[in-house]
C-alpha positions in Angstrom: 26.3 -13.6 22.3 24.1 -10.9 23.2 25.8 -8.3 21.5 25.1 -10.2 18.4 21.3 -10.5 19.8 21.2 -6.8 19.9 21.8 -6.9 16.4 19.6 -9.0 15.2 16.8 -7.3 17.1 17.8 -4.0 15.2 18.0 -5.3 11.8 14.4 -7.2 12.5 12.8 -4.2 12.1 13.6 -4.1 8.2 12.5 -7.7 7.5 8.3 -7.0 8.4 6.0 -9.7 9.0 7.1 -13.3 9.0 4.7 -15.7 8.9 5.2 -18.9 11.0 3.6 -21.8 8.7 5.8 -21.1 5.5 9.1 -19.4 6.9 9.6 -20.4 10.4 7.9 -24.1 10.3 10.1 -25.1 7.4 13.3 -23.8 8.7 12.6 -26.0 12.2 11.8 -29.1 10.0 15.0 -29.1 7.9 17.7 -29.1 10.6 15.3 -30.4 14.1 12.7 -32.5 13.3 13.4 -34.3 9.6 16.7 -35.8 11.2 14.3 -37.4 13.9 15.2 -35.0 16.9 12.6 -33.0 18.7 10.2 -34.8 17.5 8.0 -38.1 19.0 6.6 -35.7 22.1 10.2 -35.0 22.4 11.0 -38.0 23.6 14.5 -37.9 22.3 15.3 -34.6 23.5 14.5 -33.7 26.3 11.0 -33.4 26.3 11.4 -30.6 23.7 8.9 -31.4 20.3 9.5 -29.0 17.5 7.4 -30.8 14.9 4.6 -28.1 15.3 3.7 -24.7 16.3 1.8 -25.5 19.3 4.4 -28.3 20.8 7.4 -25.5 20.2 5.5 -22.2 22.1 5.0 -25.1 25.2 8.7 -25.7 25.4 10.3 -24.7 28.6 13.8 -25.4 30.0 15.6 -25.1 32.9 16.9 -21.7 31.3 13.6 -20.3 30.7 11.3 -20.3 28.0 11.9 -21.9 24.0 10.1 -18.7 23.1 9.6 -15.9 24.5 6.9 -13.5 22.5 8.5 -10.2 21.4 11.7 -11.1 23.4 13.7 -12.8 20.8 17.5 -12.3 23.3 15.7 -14.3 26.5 14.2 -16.9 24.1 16.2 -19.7 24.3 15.8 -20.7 20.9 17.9 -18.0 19.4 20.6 -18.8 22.5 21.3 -21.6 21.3 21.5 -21.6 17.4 24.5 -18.3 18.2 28.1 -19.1 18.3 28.5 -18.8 21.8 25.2 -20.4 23.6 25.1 -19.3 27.8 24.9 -23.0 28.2 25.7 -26.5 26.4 26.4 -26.8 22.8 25.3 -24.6 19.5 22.4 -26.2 17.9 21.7 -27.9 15.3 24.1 -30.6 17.5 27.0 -30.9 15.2 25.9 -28.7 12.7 25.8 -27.4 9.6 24.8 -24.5 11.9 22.0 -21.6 10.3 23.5 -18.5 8.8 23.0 -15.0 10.4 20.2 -14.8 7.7 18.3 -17.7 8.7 18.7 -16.6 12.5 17.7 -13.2 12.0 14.3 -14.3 10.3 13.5 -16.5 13.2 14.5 -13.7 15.6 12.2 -11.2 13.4 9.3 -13.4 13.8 9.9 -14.3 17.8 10.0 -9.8 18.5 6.7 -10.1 16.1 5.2 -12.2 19.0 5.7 -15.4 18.0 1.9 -15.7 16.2 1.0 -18.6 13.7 -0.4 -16.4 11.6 0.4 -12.7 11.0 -1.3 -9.9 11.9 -0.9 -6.9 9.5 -1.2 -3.6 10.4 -4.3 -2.3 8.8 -5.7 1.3 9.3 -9.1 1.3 8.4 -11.3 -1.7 7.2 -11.2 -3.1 3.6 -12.7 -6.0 1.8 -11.4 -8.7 2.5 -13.8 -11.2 0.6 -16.1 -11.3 -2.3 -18.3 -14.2 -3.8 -20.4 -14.5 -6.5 -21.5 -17.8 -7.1 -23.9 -19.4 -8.7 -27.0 -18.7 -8.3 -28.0 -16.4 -5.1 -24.5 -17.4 -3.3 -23.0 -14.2 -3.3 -21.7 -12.2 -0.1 -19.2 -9.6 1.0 -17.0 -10.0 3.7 -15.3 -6.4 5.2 -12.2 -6.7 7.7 -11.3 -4.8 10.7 -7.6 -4.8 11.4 -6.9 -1.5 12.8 -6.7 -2.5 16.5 -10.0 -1.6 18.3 -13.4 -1.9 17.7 -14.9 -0.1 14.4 -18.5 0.8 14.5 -20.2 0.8 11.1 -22.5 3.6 11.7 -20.5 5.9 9.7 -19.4 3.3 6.7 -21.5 2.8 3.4 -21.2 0.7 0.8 -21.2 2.4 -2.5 -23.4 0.0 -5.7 -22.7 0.7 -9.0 -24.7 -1.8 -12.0 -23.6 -2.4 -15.6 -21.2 0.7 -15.8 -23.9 3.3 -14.5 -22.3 4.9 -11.8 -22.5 4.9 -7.9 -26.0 4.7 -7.5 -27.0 3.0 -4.9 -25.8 2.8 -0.9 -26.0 0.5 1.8 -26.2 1.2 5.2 -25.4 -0.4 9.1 -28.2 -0.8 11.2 -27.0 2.0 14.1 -25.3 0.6 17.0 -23.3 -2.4 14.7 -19.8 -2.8 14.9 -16.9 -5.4 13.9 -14.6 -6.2 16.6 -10.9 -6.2 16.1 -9.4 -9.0 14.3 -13.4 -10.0 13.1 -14.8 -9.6 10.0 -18.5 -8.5 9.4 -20.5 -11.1 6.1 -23.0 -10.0 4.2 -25.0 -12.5 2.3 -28.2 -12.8 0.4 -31.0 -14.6 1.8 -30.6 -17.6 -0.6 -27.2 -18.4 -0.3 -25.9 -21.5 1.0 -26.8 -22.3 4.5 -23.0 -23.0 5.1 -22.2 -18.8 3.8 -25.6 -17.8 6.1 -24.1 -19.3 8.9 -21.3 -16.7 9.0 -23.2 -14.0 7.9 -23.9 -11.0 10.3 -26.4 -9.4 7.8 -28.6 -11.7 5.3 -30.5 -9.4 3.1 -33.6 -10.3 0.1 -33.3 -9.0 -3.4 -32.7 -6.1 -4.2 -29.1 -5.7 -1.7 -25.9 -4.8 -1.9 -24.7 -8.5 -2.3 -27.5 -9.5 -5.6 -24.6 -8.4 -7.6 -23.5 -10.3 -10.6 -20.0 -9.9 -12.0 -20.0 -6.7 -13.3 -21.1 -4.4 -10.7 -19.0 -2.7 -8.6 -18.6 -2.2 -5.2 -17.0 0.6 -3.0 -16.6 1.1 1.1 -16.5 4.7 1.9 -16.6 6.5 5.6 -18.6 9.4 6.0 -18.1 12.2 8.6 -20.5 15.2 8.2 -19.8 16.5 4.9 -16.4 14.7 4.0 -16.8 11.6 2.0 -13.3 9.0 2.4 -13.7 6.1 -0.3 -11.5 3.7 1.0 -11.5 0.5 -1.1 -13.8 -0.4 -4.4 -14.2 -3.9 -6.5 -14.7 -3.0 -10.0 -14.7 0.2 -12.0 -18.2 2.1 -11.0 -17.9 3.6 -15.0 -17.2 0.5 -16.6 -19.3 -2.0 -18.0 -16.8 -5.1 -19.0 -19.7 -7.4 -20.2 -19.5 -10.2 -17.9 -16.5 -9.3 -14.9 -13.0 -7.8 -14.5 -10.0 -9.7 -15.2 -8.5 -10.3 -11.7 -4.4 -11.8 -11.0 -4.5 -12.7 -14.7 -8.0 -14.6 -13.9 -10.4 -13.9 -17.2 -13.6 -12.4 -15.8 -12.2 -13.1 -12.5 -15.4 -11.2 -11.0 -17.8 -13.6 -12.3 -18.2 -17.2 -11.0 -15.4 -17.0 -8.4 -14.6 -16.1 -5.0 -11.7 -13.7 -4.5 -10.2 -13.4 -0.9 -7.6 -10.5 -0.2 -3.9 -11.8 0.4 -2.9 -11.6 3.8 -0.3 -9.3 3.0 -2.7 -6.1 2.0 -3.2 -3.9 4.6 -5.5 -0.9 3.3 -8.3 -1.0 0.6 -7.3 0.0 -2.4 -9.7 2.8 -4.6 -7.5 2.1 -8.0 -9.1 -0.8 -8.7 -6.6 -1.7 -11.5 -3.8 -2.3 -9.4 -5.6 -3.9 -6.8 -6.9 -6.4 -9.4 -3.5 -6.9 -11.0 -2.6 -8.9 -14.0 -0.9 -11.9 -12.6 -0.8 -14.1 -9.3 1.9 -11.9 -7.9 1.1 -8.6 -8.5 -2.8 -8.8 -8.0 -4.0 -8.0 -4.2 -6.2 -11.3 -4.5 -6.5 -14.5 -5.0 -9.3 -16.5 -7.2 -10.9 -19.1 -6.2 -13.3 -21.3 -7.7 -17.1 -20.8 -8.1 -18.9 -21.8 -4.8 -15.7 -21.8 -2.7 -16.7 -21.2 0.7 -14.5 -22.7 2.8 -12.7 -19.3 4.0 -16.0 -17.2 4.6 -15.9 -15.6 8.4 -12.5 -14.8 9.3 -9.1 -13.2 7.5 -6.2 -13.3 7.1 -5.1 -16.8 4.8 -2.0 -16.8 4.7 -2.2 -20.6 3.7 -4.2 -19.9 0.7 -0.5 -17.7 -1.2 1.9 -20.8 -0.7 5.6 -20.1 -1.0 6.8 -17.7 -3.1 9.6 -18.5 -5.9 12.8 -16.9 -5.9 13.4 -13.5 -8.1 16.6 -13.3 -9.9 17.3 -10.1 -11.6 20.1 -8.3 -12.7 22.9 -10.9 -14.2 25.9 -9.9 -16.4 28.9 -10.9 -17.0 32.7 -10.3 -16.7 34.4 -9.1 -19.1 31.8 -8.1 -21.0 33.6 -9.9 -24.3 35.2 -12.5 -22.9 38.2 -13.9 -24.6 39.5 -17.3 -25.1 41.9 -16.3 -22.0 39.5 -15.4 -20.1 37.7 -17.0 -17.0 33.9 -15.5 -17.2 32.2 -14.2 -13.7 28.6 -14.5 -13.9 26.9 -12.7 -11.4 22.9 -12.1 -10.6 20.6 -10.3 -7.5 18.7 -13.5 -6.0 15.8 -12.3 -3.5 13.4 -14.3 -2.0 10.6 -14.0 0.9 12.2 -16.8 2.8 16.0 -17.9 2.4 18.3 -19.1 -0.6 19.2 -22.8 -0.4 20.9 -22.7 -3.3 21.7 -20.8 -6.8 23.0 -22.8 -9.5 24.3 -21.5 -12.7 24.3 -24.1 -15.3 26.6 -23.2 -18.9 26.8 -25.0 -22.2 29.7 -24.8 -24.9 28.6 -26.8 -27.4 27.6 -30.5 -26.3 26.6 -31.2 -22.6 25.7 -28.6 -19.8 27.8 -27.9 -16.8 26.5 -26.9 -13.5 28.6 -24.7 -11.2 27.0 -23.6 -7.6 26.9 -19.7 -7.1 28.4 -18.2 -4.0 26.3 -15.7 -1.8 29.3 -13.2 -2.1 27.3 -9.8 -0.7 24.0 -9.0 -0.1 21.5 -10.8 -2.2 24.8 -10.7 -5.2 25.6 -14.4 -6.2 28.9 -15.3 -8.2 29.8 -18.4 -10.9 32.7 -18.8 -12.9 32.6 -20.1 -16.4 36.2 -21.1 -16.9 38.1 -19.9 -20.2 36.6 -21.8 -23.5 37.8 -21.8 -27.2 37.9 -18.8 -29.4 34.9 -18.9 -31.4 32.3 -20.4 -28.8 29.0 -19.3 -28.3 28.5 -20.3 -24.5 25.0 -20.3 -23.3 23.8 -20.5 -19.7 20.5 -19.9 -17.2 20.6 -19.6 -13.6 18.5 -21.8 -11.2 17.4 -20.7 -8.0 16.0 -23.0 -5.2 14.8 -21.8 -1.8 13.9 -22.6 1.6 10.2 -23.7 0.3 11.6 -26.3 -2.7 10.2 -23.5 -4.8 12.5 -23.6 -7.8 13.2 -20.3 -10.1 14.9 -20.5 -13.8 16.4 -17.5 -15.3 16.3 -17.1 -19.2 19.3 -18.6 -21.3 21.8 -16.1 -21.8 24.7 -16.2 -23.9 28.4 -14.5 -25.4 30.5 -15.0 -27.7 34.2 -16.1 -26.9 36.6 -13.9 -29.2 40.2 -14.4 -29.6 42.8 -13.0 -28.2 45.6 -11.1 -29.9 43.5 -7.8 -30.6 41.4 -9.1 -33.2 38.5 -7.2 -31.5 39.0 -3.8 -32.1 37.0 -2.0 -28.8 34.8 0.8 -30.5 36.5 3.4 -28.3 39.9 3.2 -29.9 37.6 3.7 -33.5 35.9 6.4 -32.1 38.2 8.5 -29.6 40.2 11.1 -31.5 41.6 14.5 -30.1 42.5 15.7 -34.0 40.0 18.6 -34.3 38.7 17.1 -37.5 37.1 14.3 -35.8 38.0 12.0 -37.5 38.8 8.5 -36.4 42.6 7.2 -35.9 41.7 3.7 -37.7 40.2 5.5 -40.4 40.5 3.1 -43.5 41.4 0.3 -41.2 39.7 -3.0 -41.7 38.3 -3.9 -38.0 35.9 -6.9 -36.2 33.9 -4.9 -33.4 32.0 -6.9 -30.5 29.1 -5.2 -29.2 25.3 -5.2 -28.6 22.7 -3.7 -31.4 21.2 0.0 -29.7 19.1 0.7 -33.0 18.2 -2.1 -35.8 17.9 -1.1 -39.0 14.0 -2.2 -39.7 12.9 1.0 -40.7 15.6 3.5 -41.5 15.8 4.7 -44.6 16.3 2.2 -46.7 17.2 -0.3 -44.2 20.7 1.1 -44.4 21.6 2.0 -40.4 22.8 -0.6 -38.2 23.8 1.1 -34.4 26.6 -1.2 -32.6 27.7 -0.3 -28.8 30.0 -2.4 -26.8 29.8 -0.1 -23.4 28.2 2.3 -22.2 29.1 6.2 -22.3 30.8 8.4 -25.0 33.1 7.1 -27.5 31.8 4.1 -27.5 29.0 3.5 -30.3 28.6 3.6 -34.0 27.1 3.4 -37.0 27.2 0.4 -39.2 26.2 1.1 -42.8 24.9 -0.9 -45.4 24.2 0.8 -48.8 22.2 -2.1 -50.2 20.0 -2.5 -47.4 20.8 -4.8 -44.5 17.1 -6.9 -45.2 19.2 -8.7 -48.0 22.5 -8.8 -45.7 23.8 -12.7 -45.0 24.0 -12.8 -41.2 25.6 -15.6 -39.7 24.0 -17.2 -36.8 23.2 -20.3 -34.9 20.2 -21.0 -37.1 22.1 -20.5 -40.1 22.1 -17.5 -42.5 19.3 -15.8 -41.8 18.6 -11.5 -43.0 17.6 -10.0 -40.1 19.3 -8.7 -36.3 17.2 -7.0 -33.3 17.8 -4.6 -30.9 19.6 -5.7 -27.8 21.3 -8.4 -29.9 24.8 -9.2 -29.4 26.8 -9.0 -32.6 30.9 -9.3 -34.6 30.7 -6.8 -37.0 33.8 -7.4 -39.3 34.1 -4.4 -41.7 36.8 -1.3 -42.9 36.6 2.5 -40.5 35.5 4.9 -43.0 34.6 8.6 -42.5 31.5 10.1 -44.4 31.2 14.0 -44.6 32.5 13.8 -41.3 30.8 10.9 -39.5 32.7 7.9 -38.4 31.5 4.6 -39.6 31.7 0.9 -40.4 31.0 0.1 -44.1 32.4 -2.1 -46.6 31.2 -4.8 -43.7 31.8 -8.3 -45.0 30.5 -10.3 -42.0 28.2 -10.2 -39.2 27.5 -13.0 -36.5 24.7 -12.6 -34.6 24.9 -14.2 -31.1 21.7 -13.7 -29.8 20.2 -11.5 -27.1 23.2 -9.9 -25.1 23.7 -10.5 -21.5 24.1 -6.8 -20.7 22.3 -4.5 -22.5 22.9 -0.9 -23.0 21.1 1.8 -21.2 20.9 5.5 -23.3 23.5 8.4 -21.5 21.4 11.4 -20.1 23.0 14.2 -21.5 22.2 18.0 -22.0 21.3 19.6 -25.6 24.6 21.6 -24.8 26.4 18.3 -24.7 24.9 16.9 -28.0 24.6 19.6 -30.3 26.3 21.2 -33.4 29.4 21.8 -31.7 28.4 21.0 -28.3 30.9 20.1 -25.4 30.6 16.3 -26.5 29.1 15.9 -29.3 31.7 14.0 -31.2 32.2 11.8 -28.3 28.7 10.6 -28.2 28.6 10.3 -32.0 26.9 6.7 -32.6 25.9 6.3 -29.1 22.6 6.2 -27.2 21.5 8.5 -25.6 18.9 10.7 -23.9 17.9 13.9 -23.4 15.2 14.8 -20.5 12.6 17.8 -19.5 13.0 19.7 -23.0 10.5 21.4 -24.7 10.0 22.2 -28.6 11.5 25.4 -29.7 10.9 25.0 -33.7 8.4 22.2 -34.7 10.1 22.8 -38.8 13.5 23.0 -39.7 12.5 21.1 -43.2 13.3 17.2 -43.8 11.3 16.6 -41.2 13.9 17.8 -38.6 12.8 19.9 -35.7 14.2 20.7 -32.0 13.8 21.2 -28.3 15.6 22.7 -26.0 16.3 22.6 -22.1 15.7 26.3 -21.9 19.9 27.1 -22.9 20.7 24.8 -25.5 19.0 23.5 -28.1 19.7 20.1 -30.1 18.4 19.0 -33.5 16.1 16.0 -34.1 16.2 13.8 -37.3 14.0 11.0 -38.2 15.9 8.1 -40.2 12.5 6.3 -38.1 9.2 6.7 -38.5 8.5 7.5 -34.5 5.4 9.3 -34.9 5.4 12.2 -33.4 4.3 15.2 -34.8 6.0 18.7 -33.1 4.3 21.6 -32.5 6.4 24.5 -30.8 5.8 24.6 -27.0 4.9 21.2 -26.4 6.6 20.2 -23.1 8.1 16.5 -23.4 9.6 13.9 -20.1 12.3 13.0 -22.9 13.9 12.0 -25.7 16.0 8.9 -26.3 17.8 7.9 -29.5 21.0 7.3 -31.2 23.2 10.2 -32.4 24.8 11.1 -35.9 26.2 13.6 -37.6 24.2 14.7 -41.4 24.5 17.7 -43.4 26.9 19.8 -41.0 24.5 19.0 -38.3 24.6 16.3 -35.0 21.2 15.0 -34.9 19.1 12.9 -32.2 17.7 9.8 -34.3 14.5 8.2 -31.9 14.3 5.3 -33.1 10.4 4.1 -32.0 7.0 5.9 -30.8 8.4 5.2 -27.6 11.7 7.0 -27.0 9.7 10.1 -27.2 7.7 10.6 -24.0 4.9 13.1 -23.5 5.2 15.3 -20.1 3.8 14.4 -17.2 -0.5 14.9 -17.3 -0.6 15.1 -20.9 -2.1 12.5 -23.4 -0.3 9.7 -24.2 -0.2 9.1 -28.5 -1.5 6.0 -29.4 1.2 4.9 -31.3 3.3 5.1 -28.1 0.8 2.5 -26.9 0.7 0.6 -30.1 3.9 0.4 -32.3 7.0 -2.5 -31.7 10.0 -3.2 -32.8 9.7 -4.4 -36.3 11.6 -7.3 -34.8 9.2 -8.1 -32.1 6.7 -8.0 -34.8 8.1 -10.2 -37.2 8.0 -13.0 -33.8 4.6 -12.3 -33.4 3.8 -15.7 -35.4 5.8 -17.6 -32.7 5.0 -16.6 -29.5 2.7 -14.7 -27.2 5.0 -12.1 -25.8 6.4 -10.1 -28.5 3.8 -8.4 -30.2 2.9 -6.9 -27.3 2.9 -3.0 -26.3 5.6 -1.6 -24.3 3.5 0.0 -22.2 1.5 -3.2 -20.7 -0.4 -2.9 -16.9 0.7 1.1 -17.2 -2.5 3.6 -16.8 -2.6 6.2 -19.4 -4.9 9.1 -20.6 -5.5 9.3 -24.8 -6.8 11.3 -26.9 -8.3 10.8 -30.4 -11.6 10.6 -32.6 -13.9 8.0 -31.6 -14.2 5.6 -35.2 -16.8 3.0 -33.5 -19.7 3.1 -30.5 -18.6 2.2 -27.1 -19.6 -1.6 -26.1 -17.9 -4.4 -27.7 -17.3 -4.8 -31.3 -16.3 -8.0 -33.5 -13.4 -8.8 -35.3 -12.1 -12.0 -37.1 -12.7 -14.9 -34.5 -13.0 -13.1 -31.2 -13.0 -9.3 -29.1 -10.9 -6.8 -30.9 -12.0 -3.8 -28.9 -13.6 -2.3 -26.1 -14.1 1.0 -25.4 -16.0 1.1 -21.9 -16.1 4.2 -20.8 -16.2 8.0 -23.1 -16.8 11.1 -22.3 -17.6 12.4 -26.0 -16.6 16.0 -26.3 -18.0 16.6 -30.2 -16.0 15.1 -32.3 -13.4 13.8 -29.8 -13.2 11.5 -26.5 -10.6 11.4 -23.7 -10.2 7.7 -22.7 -8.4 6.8 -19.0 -8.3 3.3 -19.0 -5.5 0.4 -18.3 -4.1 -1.4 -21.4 -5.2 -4.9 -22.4 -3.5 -6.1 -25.2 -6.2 -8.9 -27.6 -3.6 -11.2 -29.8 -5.0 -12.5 -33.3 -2.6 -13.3 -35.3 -0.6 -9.5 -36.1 -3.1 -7.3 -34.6 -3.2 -5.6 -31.5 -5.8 -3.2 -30.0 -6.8 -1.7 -26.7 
């Protein structure tokens, strides 16, 4: 037993703070207390009560202490839930005993020291609460974690009103200090006698705290010359007319009281990321207006609740099943507690199925889907539930079951050749392919280019033509007939292996079922220019496949038809554009990468981006705005339909543009609501340079930032 103690201990270390209330607590109640043991003053076991925090750190025992703070292998707790306890039997009395997981978290929290609430490890002080209520109830509360006694002597805190700047500074009365684990509160002198009573400094207009929801705030430390900002509220240059958006909160600044999770350890001076755009990612929490309850002291921990289960990662195996085939589903489930259980739940045509999911490794959980009928589409979602009840509910997924017999021709017995002429051993072969849509054809020329991939790597993409356009194409799917297919689709591509001036293709295609988003999509090969060029190392092996080329730079900005180049400094590789991607070349420029599909035109391999997107400025410079702006033409065709799809794939990430200002900053009107705001500009003549953090407006098809 104690050499399994031992380890516990060590792998604690990784696990970080555990908080008693919502990890520990919950654990205790489902296997000690629900049953009716240890409960009733302990009446029933031997005077031991585990029905609360206080009754469990006054057990004792003949053996020594139920807990022993910081000493997890002499508590007798963790004795006696291991195999071999030193005395009696291993608890929970005849079982189902905890897993090493479960034990581990209570043996984590024990060499914590055992505290109901946990203690983070802060450095310097932070805010750690901000009100502005109605009227004159407004007050900021600043935390000291660090460990000792802080005085404020050297602290300021930095006022900035309507966008204007840091203007203004308060200042500690000398000698005034927060103690460790205390919090200092500074409220205006007509605030609620409840927010006064916990104040250490009340202050008459005009303070630091008369601030309405669009000033900001910063805490900085000053020794002699050296300025340290440490954490700010707001943006000091930004005037967002009434407050910042906060956890996905609209004006979250304004009318609410925000308190810092008790998981933040340091301010934060990018006020963006503290803020967040969502409950999980923001450092705070928003309360409503004239909520007071938690002014005076931090951490509160009770105020975050349990956090839901993440599950991340699923796919499938094979990747096209057949109707022989048994289907392993598999997915990464994490959570801030413990698993109770993972559920994957399938559907074939009529009723769902539910099949638990076995923990097999790590946070890796496994479900078969037994063998169904050829032609089934076979959906399924994965449910995870955790120590809390909080319940998680992956998005449906689904394949297509082909047959067996070698109807599905895999794209790498079309595509791999050794004949120096490249061309394809099923050349003029009719075929059905199974794969997942890299490129759609919205937007080539002509609507003609359809990219299919079944796996990732060489030999294992390619093109799907249709000379008519594939807008008019009959696609098969679950809705019906319907004319269009979108990236990251799964699709059967039935149609005859032709070669074109050298490039291997589908055409002649005479059905295509379209299955719906694929399970496991397909991430673009890094390869080198030498790799992909005119006669490059591989370049017919990575003909119709994605791919991507990284730190290149332009070497000729015009090789006519709107082609042009880069190179990694050895090799250079041509770029085509069947899609309008909107970047313009000039010879120099430096670029992070370059992703696309590949083909083969006019005795020349070509790199085909497919979106604004796939080509990515180098680090520092300007990002273009149609980068920030353009979608699949896919997404955009949803847009009517829901709230997610029209929506920039660069969302929550903090970019630098550059362009000509066409309106004044402030807000301007459009249609039945906000379209824009610029809020801060540096004009430079003609021109601005903008920093600022996306935020998408939806009306209808329009998008602005």
């Amino acid at each position: 037993m104690k050499k399994s103690i031992l380890i516990i201990m060590a792998m604690g270390m990784l696990i970080g703070q555990v908080d008693y209330e919502s990890q520990i607590q919950t654990i205790i109640d489902a296997n000690c207390t629900n049953s009716g043991c240890h409960t009733n003053g302990g009446g029933y076991q031997n005077g031991l009560d585990l029905s609360s925090y206080d009754n469990l750190m006054a057990g004792t025992s003949d053996h020594g202490p139920v807990i022993n703070p910081g000493d997890s292998e002499n508590s007798i707790l963790i004795q006696k839930l291991g195999d071999e306890p030193p005395f009696g039997n291993q608890m929970p009395n005849n079982g189902p005993y905890l897993d090493a997981t479960t034990i581990l978290l209570i043996a984590t929290w024990i060499d914590e020291g055992a505290l109901e609430t946990p203690v983070v490890d802060v450095t310097d002080l932070f805010f750690s609460e901000y009100a502005e209520g109605s009227s004159n109830n407004k007050y900021l509360e600043i935390y000291n974690g660090t460990g000792a006694s802080v005085v404020l002597t050297n602290y300021q805190i930095a006022q900035a009103v309507n966008g204007g700047g840091w203007q203004y500074y308060h200042t500690f009365t000398t000698g005034t200090s927060i103690a460790d684990g205390d919090v200092w509160v500074i409220a205006t002198d007509q605030a609620d006698a409840f927010i006064q009573a916990a104040a250490d400094e009340i202050l008459p207009y005009p303070s630091v705290v008369h601030h309405n929801g669009d000033d900001a705030r910063g805490l900085i430390s000053i020794s002699g010359t050296d300025t340290t900002w440490i954490d700010i509220i707001g943006d000091p240059n930004n005037d967002p007319g009434s407050g910042w958006d906060v956890a996905g909160v609209t004006n979250g600044t304004q009318n609410h009281t925000l308190v810092r999770k008790s998981t933040v350890t340091s301010g934060n001076t990018d006020w963006s990321v503290s803020a967040g755009t969502t409950m999980d990612n923001s450092e705070w929490i928003v309360l409503d207006q004239d909520t007071w309850t938690y002014v005076g002291s931090h951490p509160h921990a009770e105020l975050e609740g349990p956090v839901p289960p993440t599950i991340s990662s699923i796919a499938i195996e094979p990747s096209s099943p057949t109707e022989e085939d048994d289907v392993l589903v598999s997915a990464a489930i994490t959570d801030d507690g413990t698993i109770a259980s993972a559920t994957l739940s399938y559907n074939s045509g009529s009723t769902n199925t539910e099949v638990t999911m076995a923990n097999t490794t790590g946070d890796t959980y496994t479900g078969t889907i037994p063998a169904q009928a050829a032609g089934t589409t076979v959906t399924f979602s994965i449910t995870a539930i955790d120590n809390d009840d909080s319940t998680t509910t992956s998005d449906e997924s689904s394949y297509l079951v082909n047959p067996t017999g070698g109807e599905i021709t895999a794209i790498y017995d079309i595509q791999y050749t050794t004949d120096s002429s490249g061309d394809s051993p099923l050349n003029g072969q009719t075929v059905t392919i199974s794969g997942i849509v890299t490129a759609e054809f919205w937007g080539s020329s002509s609507n003609r280019y359809l990219y299919v991939q079944d796996v990732e790597g060489p030999w294992n993409g390619v093109v799907c033509f249709e000379y008519g356009g594939w807008d008019i194409f009959d696609f098969s799917s679950s809705a019906g007939t319907v004319h269009s297919v979108a990236e990251g689709d799964s699709v059967t591509v039935t149609g005859t292996v032709e070669e074109y001036y050298n490039l291997t293709e589908i055409g002649s295609i005479t059905s295509v079922i379209v299955h719906g988003p694929a399970v496991n999509m397909i991430s673009p090969a890094i390869v080198t220019p030498g790799q992909i060029m005119t006669g490059g190392s591989d370049t017919e092996a990575y003909e119709g496949c994605l791919v991507t080329v990284e730190n290149v730079t332009v070497d000729n900005a015009d090789l006519n038809n709107g082609e042009w180049s880069v190179t990694d400094g050895t090799n250079s590789v041509r770029v085509d554009d069947i899609w309008d991607f909107y970047y313009f070349p000039e010879t120099g420029q430096a670029l992070a990468g370059i992703a696309g599909v590949m083909t083969y035109t006019y005795s020349d391999a070509k790199l085909e981006p497919r979106l604004a997107r796939d080509v990515v400025e180098a680090d520092g410079a300007p990002v273009r705005l149609q980068r920030i702006q353009q979608v699949l033409y896919s997404d955009l065709m949803k847009a009517g339909e829901d709230e997610d799809s029209d929506k920039s794939y660069m969302v929550d990430e903090t970019v630098t543009i550059e362009g000509i200002v066409t309106m004044p900053s402030g807000l301007s009107y459009a249609g039945a609501g906000v379209k824009f705001i610029f809020a801060y500009m540096v004009v430079l003549g003609a021109q601005f340079c903008l920093m600022t953090r996306i935020v998408l407006l939806f009306q209808h098809f329009s998008k602005a930032i």
